[in-house]
N, C-alpha and C positions, 0 to 999 in steps of 0.2 A: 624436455624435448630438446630446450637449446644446446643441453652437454651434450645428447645423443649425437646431434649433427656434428663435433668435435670441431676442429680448425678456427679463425678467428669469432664467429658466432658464440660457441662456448667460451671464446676467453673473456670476449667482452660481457657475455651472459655473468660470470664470475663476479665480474665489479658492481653489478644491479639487481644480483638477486631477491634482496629482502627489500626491493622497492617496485616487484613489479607485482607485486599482490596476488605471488600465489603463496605467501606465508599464510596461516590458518583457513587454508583452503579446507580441511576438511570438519572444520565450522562451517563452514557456508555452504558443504556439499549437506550437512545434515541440515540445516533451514531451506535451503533451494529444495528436496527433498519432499517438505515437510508441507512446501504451500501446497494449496487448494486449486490454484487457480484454473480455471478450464480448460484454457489454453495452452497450460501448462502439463497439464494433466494427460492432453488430449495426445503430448509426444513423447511422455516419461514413463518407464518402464512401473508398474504398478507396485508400490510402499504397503508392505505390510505391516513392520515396522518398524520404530528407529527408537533407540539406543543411545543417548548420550549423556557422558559425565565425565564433565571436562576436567577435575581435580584429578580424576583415577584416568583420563587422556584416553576415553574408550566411546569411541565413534560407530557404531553401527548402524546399518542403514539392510533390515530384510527387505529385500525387492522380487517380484516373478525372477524368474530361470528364464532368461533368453536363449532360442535356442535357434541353431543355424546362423550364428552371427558369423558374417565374412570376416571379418576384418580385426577379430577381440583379439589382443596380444599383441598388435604387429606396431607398436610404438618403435622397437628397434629394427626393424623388416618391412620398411616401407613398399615392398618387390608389390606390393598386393595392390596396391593402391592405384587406380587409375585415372587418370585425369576429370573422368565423370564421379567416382567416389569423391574426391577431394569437393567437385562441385556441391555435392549433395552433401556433404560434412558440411560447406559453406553457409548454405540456406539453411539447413536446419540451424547452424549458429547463431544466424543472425536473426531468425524467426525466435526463437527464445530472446534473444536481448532486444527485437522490435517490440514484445512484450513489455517494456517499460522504459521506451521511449518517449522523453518527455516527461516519464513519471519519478528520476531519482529521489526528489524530496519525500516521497509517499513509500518508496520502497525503502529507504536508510529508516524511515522513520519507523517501519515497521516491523525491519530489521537491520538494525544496525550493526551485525555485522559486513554489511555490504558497504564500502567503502567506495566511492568512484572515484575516479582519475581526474583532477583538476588539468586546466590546460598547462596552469606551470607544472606540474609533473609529469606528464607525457613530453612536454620541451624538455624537460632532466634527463630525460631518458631516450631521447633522439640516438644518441652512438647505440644502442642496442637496437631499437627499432630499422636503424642504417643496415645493423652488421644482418637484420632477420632478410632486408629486402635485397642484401646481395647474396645471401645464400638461397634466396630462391631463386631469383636469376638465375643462380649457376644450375641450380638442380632442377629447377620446373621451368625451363624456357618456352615452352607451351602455353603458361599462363602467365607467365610475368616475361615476356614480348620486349625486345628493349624501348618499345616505342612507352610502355606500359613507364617500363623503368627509368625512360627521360623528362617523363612528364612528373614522375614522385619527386625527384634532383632537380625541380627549378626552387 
């Protein structure tokens, strides 16, 4: 998504890409997939079933047929997106990773390919995190308010 946006975002996106953990993403989309968890369960599209071998690099993942989805495709066509969509992407995001909050040693251990971000590596990677917070500034000044974006710059 950071190339999509183009202008300095993508370029700084260029020098940090195989450190921002979405390299063998779709490892971990086949294990996130695969859990049980109720909660998890309770917001994921239903797993019929999955598919993987990683030497032949073949990932599948049968899921239900969603249908009437608003918004599937529009990574390069933001036009759909509304302020309340964005909201509600939000919470559901952070409602899966409040799922295991607290719990990273239990989740690595039980799948290790989950990997989380030490605090010195999110410091490593600050000029990328910068270049995300002034492209939304510019493109969603609605949520990200300059008051919003004085208070991330102390």
């Amino acid at each position: 998504m950071a190339q999509g946006c183009g202008g300095d975002l993508a370029d700084i996106y260029e020098d940090f890409k195989l450190q921002t953990g979405f390299r063998h993403t779709h490892e971990r989309e086949v294990t996130a997939m695969s859990m049980q968890d109720p909660q998890f369960l309770q917001m994921a599209p239903r797993v019929y079933n999955i598919w993987c071998d990683k030497q032949k690099e073949i990932f599948v993942i049968a899921m239900e047929m969603l249908e009437n989805v608003t918004h599937f495709d529009t990574v390069h066509d933001i036009s759909q997106w509304t302020i309340d969509d964005i909201k509600v992407a939000l919470c559901a995001i952070a409602q899966f990773h409040s799922m295991y909050l607290g719990k990273t040693e239990d989740l690595v251990q039980q799948h290790p390919c989950f990997q989380p971000m030490g605090q010195q590596h999110m410091v490593m990677l600050e000029p990328l995190w910068r270049a995300f917070l002034e492209h939304n500034v510019t493109e969603f000044p609605e949520i990200w308010t300059s008051e919003r974006d004085a208070s991330l710059n102390t």
